[in-house]
Each structure stands twice: as structure tokens, then as C-alpha cells.
N, C-alpha and C positions, 0 to 999 in steps of 0.2 A: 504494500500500500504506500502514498506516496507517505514520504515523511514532510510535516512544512519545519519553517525555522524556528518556529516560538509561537508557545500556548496558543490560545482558540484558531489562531490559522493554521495549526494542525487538523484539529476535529474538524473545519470548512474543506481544507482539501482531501481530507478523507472524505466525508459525504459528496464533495462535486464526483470523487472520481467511481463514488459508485451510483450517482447519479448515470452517469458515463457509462458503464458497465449495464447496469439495466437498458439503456436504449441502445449501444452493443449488439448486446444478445436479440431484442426485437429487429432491431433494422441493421443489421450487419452490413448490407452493402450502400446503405444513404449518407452514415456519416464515418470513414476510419479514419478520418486525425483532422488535425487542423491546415494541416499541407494540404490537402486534399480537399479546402472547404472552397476554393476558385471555381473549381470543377462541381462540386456535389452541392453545395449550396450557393450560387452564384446573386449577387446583389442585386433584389429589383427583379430577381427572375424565379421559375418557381424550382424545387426540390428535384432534381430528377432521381429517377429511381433505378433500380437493376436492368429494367426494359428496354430503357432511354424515354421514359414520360414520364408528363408531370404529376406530380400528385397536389393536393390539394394547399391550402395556405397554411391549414395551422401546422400539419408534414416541417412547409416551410421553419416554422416560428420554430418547431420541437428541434429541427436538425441545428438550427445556428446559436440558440439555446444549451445546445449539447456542447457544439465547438467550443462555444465562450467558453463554458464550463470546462472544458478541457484546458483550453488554454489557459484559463487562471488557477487552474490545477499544477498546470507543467510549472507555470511560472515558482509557484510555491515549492518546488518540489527541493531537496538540494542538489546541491550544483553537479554533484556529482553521483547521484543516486538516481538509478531508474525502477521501474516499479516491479514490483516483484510478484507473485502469487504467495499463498501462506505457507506450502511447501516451499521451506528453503531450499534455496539454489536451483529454482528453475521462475518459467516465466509463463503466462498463459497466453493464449491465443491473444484474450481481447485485451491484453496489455499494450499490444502491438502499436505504434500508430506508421504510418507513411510517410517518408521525408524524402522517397523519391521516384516516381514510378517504374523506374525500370530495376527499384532493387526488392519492390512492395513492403509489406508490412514489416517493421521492424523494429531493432532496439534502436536507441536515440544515439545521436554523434557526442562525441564528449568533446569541449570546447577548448578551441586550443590546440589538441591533440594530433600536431601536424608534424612530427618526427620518427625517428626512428626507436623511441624507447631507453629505454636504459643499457647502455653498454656493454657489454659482456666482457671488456679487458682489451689488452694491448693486438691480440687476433681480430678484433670487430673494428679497430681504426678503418676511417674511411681509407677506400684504393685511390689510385693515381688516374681514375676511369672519365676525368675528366666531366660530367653530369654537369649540365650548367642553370641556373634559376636560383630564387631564391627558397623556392622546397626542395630544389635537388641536389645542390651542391653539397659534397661533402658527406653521400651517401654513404651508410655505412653496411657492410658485409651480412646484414641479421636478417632471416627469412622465419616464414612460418605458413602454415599450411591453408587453404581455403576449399569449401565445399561447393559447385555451384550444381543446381538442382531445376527442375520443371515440372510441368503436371504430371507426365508420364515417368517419372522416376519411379523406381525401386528400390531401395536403401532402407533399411530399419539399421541405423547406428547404436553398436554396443558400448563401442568407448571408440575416441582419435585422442592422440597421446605424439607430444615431441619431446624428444630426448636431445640433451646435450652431453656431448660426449667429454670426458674427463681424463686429460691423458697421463694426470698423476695419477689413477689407481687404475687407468685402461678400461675402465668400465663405463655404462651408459647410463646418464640422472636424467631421472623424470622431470619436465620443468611442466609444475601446476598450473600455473597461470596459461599457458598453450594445449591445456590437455582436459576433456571432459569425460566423464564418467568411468575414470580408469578405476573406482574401488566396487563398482558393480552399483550402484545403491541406486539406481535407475533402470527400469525397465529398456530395453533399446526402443532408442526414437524414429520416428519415422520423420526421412527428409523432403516429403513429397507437402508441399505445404500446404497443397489443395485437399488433402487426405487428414493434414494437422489442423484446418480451420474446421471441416464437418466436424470432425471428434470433437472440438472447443478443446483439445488435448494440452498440458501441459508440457514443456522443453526445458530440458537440459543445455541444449544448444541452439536460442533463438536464431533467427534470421539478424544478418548485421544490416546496416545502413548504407554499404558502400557496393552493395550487390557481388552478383559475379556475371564478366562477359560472358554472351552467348547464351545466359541461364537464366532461367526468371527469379530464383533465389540463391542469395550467398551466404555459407557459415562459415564462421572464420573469429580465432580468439580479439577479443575488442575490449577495452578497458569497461566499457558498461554493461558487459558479460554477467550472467547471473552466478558465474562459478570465482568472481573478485568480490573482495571486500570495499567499501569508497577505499574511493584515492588510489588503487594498487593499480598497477601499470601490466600490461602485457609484457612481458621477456619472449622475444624471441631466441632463434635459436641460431651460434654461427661457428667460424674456427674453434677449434680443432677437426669437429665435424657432426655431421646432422643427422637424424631419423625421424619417421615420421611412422606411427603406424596407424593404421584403422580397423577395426573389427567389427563387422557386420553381423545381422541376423537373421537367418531366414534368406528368402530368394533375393539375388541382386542381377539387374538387367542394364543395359550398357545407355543409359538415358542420366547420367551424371559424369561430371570431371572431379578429379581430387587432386589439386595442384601446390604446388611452393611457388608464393612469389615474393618478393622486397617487404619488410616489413611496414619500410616508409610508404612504401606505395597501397599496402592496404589502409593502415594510417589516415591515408588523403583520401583513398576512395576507391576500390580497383575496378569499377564498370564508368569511369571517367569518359564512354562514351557515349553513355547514356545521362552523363550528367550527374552522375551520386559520388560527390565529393563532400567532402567535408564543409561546411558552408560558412566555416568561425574561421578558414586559414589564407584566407587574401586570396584566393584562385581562380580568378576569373576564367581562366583559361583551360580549367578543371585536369592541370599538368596530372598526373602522379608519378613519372619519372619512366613509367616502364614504355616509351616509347624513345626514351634514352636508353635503352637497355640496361636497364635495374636488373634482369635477369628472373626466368620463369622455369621452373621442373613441371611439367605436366605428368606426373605420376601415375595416373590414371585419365584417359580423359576418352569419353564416347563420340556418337553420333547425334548434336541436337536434332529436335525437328527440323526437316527438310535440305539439311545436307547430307554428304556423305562424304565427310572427310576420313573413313578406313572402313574397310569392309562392312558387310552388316552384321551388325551384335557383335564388333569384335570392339574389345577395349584395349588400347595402346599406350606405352610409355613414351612423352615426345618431347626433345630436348629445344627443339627449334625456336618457341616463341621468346621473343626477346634476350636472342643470345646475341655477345658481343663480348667487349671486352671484360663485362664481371662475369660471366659465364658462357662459355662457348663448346662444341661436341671438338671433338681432338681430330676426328676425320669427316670434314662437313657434309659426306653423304651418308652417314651412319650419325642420323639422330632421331631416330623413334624403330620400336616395333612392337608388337602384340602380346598385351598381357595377359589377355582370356576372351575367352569367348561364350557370351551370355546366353541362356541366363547359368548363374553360378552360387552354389547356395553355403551360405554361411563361410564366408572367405576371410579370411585374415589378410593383409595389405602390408607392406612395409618397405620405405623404403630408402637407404643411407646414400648420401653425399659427403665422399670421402674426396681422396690427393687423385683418387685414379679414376674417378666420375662419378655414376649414377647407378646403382643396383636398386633394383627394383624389385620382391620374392611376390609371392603366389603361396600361400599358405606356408609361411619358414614353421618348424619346431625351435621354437627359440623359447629359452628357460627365460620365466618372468612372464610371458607373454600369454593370457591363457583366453578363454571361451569369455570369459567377464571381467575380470579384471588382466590390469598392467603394474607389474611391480615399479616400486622407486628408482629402483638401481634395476639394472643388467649386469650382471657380471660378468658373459660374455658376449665377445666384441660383434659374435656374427652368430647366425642359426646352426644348426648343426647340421639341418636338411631347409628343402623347400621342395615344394611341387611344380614350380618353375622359377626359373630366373632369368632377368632383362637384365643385362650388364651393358650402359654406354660411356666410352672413356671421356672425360670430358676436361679443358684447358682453358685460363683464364686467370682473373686475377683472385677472384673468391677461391679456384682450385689451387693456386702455387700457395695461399694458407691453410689448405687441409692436411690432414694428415693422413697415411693409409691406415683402414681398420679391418685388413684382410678379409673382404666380403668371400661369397663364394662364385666361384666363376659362372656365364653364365649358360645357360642351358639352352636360350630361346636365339636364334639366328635373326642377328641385325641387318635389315638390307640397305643395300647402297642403291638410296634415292636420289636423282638430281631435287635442286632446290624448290621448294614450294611457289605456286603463283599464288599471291597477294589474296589473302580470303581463306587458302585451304591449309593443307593441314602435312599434306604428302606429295613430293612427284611424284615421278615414273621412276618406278622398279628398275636399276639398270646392276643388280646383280649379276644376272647370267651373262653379262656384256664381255668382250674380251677387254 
């Protein structure tokens, strides 16, 4: 519930916001935030409704009735607290509100919040990669993982969990703040949002504010995350080297991506071209570096509606987008291939960025790692098996500070593609070429 600053404007923004909450739940598509009230309540004109008609006046009066009240809810709120459900640490559907259409309902931007986070040590100095602006400059080495998702997904998420690796004890630490549901105490969620708004379902991992390309929702750790306390900051993850895992449940179909991109660049916004950037950090031009080549790991990433950028139902590992000089493939026709082929049930995911590239497993046996939960620590550096593995070598200035974590070689045949045209995703196969 929201908290206000001091006495009775507590108990008012508590009752606005469940004023809010009851017309919510009746009119769900008339009023979902105050971004949204241009469009759904327009001045001087009437209510429109789900259909595209109007409804009557007093519709009117209820819906912009409702916004105010929202808005002088949010106003009260603190500055750094967004609204919770009474199960701690998740969030509800109708908490949700809109700040930007192309990333929909979501958790709110936290102000300010236009950097890279907190440092990890002398390995996370920014590189010599050149980035120019005043959000890009100076970019520093820290990634972290994003979800992006559509109506047709499949995903029931068990936990996603980043590791930073530790090369005084050789082992891999769980960093909290990047990782949800690793001690089990959540049922798996479903990432299909149009599936999470019928249920009115509760989340461990709402939807953020800054979308994901290509996808009509983005998860991704964010300071106003229901798994931080106020004020804690996201840590991303960076040198010595990375992991990322995700453990699903139940059937998974190739209708979502699970990628690594710049920390700063989620930060500022990462569907910047759709417009969902941060709106407190001066950017008009709604930069967020990764057109500077911030550097992107597509870990897993499918077929949205109505392309076809890799076969059908095949989900692939793909080095390409926004590589340069903070991350590049070592041989530039060997940077994606196939991680599975859907649908595929209950799969375990993972995947390190060490000194020698990108391993990517398929169900690894990796101690720490189980059906529900994810241990603190790994104590060791790599699976002992996997059910396949994507290995792409990869060069740069994020790779000359990693280190190797002797992954296991890989098992799945990298082809040599010529370079992609502008849009897609793969060339042409020139493998079998002499």
C-alpha cells in the first residue's frame, strides 16, 4: 500500500489508492494510470471504452475522478517506494500503472536513476570504447539480464538468478539484488502478461518500465523491484566474469528472448525505440547507448510475431546485436546458433561470459542449481554435464577483462553466416562453402 510522509496523509493515500483499486477491478480497460488518461479520458470529450465508444458522462466524471485520485496518491507516495501487494515481495496486477505504451503496465521509473549503479571494483572501470553523450560517456563494463515476453508466450518462471564470479575463492556468488525467486518461496510465474492480468495474479517479477525490443513486455532487475528494500540499488554483474541462469516450469515455447544487455542502458530504458526511457534523465533523444554499442548477449532469443528470424520453434544463442568494440564474436561469421527446439519442458538455462566468450548449457547438472531453488555460492566453476552446449568465442574490451572459468566445450555446431541485413537476425549459411 502506498506509504504517505506524515500522519493523516497516510490514511488519504491509503483510501485514494483503494478507491483506485475498486474501479480497477470494474473497469480495467477505461482507466490504467495517469499516462494513459490523454488517450482514455481525453478533455471535453467522452470516456472511451474497450470497443473504441463512448460511454456515457458520468463513465466520464468516474474515470478522471479515478486518475486525480491516482495521481495524488502517487504524489504522496515516497520517493522511492512503489506499491506493493500485502504479500511481501511481490506486486499485483492492479498495482500496475502505464508510463509507456510500448512497454505497458508497469513498475514506476525511479528518479534520477540514469547510470550504471554501483561499481563492482577496479575490473568495472569504464573501457577506452570511446561512447560519447552525456549518458554514455564513461560507460562502465556491468551487464544484467532482461526478459522480453508477448501474448503468445510460454514461460512459467521458477527463479532467474546472476552470479558474480569470485576469483579469490574460484567460486560463483549469488548477487540478490539481480536475482528472483532463487529460495523457492514463490510458486513459478507466469511471463505471459495477458495470462497474468485475467488471473488478477500476483508477481515476483513485475513488468519494468523501460520495456523490451520486439516484445510487448520487459523483466529485468530495477531499483523499484518488489525483491529491494527503499533506497537499494540494483548490482549488476561484471569482471572477472558472469552467469546468468533461469529455471522454468512446465512447457516452454520459443515466443520469448532472455538476453544480457549494459546495465546503463536498461537504466535509461532498453525499448528506446519505442520511447520508454526514463523521463527524470534529460533525454530527449531517448539515447540509451546501445546503439553505441554498449554490447548485447542474446542468450536465448525466439521468433516474435510475424518474422522469422531462425527457423520455426527453434530458439538460438546470438552474439550479433550491438557488438563492437565492448563486445565482439572472435570470428564475425560464427555469432549465433540453436539452443533448442520448442516446445521444451521444464529446462534449466545458463549461461557464462568468461576471457574465451559465450557458453551457453541446455539443462547443465550443476551442484547448487536445482528444480526450485539456487544456492548463494557455487563452488564449482562449471556443470559437470549438460544436455547441450552453445560455445561462441568472443573479443573485445569487456573480454580482455575476463577471466577463463573453464566452461565445457561445446557440443552444438556454430555456423558461418555472412552478416545480417538490417532488421534480421541471421544470413546465409555459408558453412558448406569452400
Amino acid at each position: 500500500l502506498a506509504q504517505a510522509h506524515l500522519g493523516s496523509a497516510n490514511l488519504e493515500a491509503s483510501l485514494a489508492v483503494r478507491i483506485v483499486r475498486m474501479w480497477f477491478r470494474a473497469f480495467p480497460l477505461l482507466c490504467l494510470s495517469s499516462a494513459a488518461a490523454a488517450e482514455t479520458c481525453s478533455v471535453g470529450g467522452g470516456v472511451e471504452g474497450a470497443a473504441g465508444g463512448e460511454t456515457d458522462e458520468g463513465d466520464d466524471a468516474l474515470c478522471t475522478l479515478a486518475l486525480h485520485t491516482r495521481v495524488r496518491a502517487s504524489a504522496m507516495m515516497s520517493e522511492e517506494r512503489s506499491a506493493k501487494s500485502e504479500q511481501v515481495g511481490t506486486v499485483s496486477v492492479e498495482e500496475l500503472v502505464q508510463f509507456c505504451a510500448g512497454a505497458g503496465p508497469s513498475m514506476p521509473w525511479k528518479d534520477g536513476y540514469c547510470g550504471d549503479g554501483p561499481s563492482l571494483g577496479p575490473l568495472d572501470n569504464s573501457t577506452s570504447c570511446g561512447l560519447t553523450g552525456d549518458l554514455c560517456e564513461n560507460l562502465l563494463p556491468t551487464y544484467n539480464w532482461i526478459i522480453g515476453t508477448n501474448g503468445n508466450t510460454q514461460l512459467n518462471l521458477q527463479y532467474v538468478v546472476a552470479y558474480q564470479f569470485d576469483s579469490d575463492g574460484q567460486v560463483w556468488k549469488r548477487v540478490n539484488s539481480s536475482s528472483f525467486n532463487y529460495d523457492g518461496q514463490y510458486l513459478a510465474q507466469d511471463l505471459n502478461f495477458q495470462n497474468l492480468t485475467q488471473a488478477d495474479a500476483d508477481m515476483f517479477l513485475p513488468p519494468y518500465p523501460g520495456g523490451s525490443a520486439n516484445w510487448e513486455t520487459g523483466y529485468t532487475p530495477y531499483p523499484t523491484m518488489p525483491n529491494l528494500q527503499d533506497g537499494e540499488e540494483v548490482l549488476g554483474v561484471a569482471p572477472p566474469a558472469m552467469l546468468f541462469v533461469l529455471k522454468a516450469s512446465g512447457q516452454v515455447n520459443d515466443q520469448f528472448s532472455w538476453y544480457v544487455l549494459a546495465q546503463r542502458t536498461i537504466n535509461l530504458g532498453a525499448y528506446n525505440g519505442a520511447g520508454c526511457t526514463n523521463p527524470t534523465c534529460n533525454n530527449p533523444s531517448n539515447d540509451n547507448c546501445w546503439s553505441q554499442n554498449s554490447g548485447e548477449i542474446d542468450i536465448l532469443e525466439g521468433n516474435p510475431p510475424g518474422v522469422s528470424w531462425y527457423p520455426e520453434s527453434e530458439v538460438w544463442l546470438n552474439a550479433v546485436n550491438s557488438r563492437g568494440c565492448m563486445m565482439n564474436t572472435e570470428d564475425p561469421s560464427q555469432y549465433s546458433a540453436s539452443m533448442f527446439t520448442a516446445p521444451i519442458d521444464s529446462p534449466l538455462f545458463a549461461a557464462v561470459i568468461d576471457a574465451r566468450g559465450v557458453t551457453g548449457y541446455v539443462n547443465p547438472s550443476w551442484e547448487g542449481l536445482g528444480d526450485k531453488t539456487a544456492a548463494a555460492t557455487l563452488s564449482t566453476t562449471s556443470p559437470s554435464s549438460a544436455g547441450s552446449t552453445v560455445f561462441i568465442a568472443g573479443v573485445g574490451e569487456v573480454y580482455d577483462r575476463l577471466i577463463d572459468t573453464n566452461q565445457l566445450p561445446g557440443t552444438v555446431a556454430v555456423p558461418h553466416l555472412t552478416a545480417p541485413l538490417p532488421g534480421a537476425r541471421r544470413g546465409v549459411d555459408r558453412s558448406g562453402s569452400p
